[in-house]
C-alpha positions as CSV (number, residue, x, y, z in Angstrom):
1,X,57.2,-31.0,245.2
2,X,55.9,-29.1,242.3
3,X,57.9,-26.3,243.2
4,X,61.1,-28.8,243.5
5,X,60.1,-29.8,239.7
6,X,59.6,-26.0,238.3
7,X,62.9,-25.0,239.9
8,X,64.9,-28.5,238.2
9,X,63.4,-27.6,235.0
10,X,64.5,-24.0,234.5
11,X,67.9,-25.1,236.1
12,X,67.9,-27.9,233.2
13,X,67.4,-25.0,230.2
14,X,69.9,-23.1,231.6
15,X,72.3,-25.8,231.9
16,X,71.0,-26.7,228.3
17,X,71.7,-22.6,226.8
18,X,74.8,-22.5,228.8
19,X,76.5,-25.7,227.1
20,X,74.4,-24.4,223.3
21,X,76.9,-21.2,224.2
22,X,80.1,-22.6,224.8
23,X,80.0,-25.0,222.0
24,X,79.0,-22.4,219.5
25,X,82.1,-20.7,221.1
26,X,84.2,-23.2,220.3
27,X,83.3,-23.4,216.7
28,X,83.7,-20.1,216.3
29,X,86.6,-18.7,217.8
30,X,89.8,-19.1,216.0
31,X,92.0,-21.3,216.2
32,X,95.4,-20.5,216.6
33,X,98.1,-22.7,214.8
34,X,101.8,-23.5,215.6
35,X,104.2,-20.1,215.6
36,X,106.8,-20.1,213.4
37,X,108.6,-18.4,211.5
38,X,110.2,-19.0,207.6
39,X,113.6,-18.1,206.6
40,X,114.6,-18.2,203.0
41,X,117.3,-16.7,200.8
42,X,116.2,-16.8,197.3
43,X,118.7,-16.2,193.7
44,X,118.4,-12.4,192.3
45,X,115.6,-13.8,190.4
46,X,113.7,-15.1,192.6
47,X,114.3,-18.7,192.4
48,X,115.5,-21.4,194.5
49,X,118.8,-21.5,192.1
50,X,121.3,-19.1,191.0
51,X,123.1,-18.1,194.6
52,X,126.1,-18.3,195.0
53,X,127.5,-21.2,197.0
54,X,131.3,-19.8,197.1
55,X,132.3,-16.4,197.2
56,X,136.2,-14.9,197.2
57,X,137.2,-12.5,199.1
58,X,136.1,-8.8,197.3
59,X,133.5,-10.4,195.1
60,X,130.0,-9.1,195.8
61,X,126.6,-10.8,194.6
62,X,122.9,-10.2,195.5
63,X,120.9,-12.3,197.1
64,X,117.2,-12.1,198.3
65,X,116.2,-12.7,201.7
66,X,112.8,-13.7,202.9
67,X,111.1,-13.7,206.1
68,X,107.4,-14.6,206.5
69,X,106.2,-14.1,210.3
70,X,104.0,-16.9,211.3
71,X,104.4,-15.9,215.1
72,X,100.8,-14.5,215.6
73,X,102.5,-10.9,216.4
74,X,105.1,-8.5,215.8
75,X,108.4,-9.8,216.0
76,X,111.8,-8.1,215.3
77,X,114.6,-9.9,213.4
78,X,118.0,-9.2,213.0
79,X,119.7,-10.7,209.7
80,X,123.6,-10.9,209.8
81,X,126.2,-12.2,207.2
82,X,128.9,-14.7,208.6
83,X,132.3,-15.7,206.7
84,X,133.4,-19.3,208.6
85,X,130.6,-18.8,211.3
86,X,132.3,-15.7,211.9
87,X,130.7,-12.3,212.3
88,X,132.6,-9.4,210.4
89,X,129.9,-6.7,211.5
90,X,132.7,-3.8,210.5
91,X,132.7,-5.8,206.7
92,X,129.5,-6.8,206.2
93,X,126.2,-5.3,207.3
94,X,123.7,-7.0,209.0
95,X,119.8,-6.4,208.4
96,X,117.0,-5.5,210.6
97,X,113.4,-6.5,209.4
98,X,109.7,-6.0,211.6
99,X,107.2,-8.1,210.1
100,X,103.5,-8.1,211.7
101,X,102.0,-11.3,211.0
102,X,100.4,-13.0,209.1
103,X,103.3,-11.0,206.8
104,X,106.8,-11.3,204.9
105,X,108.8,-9.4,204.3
106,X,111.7,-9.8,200.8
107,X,114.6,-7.6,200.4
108,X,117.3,-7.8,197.8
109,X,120.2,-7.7,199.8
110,X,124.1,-7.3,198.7
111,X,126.7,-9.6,200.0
C-alpha cells in the first residue's frame, strides 16, 4: 500500500513537470501569423499620389513598386505590365523580385 502511494506520487510530479513544460512551451514559442503578402505601386516620390492613371501610347513614366513578403519564407515574384489586361512581354518588361521575409523589397521601375 505504501508502495502503491510512493509510486502515485512520483507519477503525480511528473505529470505536474510534464504539463509546467509544455505550457512554458507554449508561451514561448512563436507564434506564427497569417501569410501574406503586400503589393503596392507608389508615385516617383514615394507617395500614394502622383501615378499616372492614363498613359498614351509612347509615353513613359516611372513608377515605384513595392513588395513586402509576409509569407514566413522565401518566395519568388514575377511583376508584369498589362495594357487592357493584355500582356505585351515583347513591349514591356516584366520584373522578377526574391524577397526573404520578414522583407520588401522597392524598385523604381519605368513604364
Amino acid at each position: 500500500m505504501e508502495k502503491t502511494r510512493f509510486v502515485a506520487k512520483i507519477l503525480l510530479v511528473i505529470l505536474v513537470v510534464a504539463m509546467l513544460g509544455a505550457l512554458g512551451y507554449i508561451l514561448a514559442a512563436p507564434k506564427i501569423s497569417e501569410s501574406f503578402t503586400e503589393f503596392y505601386i507608389l508615385g516617383p516620390e514615394g507617395t500614394a499620389a502622383g501615378y499616372p492613371k492614363e498613359l498614351v501610347v509612347g509615353q513613359e513614366t516611372k513608377v515605384i513598386v513595392g513588395i513586402a513578403n509576409r509569407e514566413h519564407k522565401t518566395v519568388a515574384y514575377r511583376v508584369e505590365v498589362s495594357i487592357d489586361g493584355a500582356r505585351h512581354l515583347l513591349i514591356l518588361p516584366y520584373y522578377y523580385y526574391t524577397v526573404n521575409p520578414p522583407s520588401k523589397k522597392t524598385s523604381l521601375v519605368t513604364v
